[in-house]
C-alpha positions in Angstrom: -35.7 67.0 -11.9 -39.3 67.4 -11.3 -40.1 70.3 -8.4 -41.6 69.6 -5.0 -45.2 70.7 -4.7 -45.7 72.8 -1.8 -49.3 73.0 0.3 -50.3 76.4 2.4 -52.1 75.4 5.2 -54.5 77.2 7.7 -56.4 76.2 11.3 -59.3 77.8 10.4 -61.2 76.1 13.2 -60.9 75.7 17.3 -59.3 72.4 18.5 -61.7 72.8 21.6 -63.8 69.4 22.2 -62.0 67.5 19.2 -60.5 64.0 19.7 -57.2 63.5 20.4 -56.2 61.7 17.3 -57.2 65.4 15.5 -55.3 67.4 17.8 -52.0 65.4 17.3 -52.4 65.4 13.6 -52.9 69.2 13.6 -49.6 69.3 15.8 -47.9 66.9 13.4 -48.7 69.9 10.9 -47.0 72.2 12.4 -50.1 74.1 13.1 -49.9 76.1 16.8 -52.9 78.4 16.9 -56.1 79.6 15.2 -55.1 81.3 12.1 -51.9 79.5 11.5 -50.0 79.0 8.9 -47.5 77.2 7.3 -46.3 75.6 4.0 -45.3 71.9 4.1 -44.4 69.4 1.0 -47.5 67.8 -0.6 -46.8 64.4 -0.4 -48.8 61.5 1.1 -48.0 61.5 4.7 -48.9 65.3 4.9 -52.3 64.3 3.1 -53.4 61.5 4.8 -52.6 64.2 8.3 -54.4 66.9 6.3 -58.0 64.4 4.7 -58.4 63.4 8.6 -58.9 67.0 9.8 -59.7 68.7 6.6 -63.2 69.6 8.4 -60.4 72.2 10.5 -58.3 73.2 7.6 -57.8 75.8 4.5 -55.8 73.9 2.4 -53.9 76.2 -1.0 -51.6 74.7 -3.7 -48.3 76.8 -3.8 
């Protein structure tokens, strides 16, 4: 059984004077606050959240 690949993810970046499309996706994250972080399953609905605000983001492999 092949493992789940896990992603650490960080707000790196203020959410001040972003669209509201971004926001949402960073909430969708999990992501609460400057500095954030949290570890979610790499898979492609996570991705798709993370390529649109990646510009925000520090994105690790785990």
């Amino acid at each position: 059984m092949a493992t789940i690949k896990k992603l650490k993810v960080t707000l790196i970046r203020s959410l001040i004077a972003r669209p509201l499309h971004h926001k949402e996706s960073i909430k969708c994250l999990g992501l609460r606050r400057l500095h954030h972080s949290v570890v979610i399953e790499d898979n492609p609905c996570n991705r798709g959240a993370i390529n649109k605000v990646s510009y925000l983001l520090s994105v690790e492999e785990i």
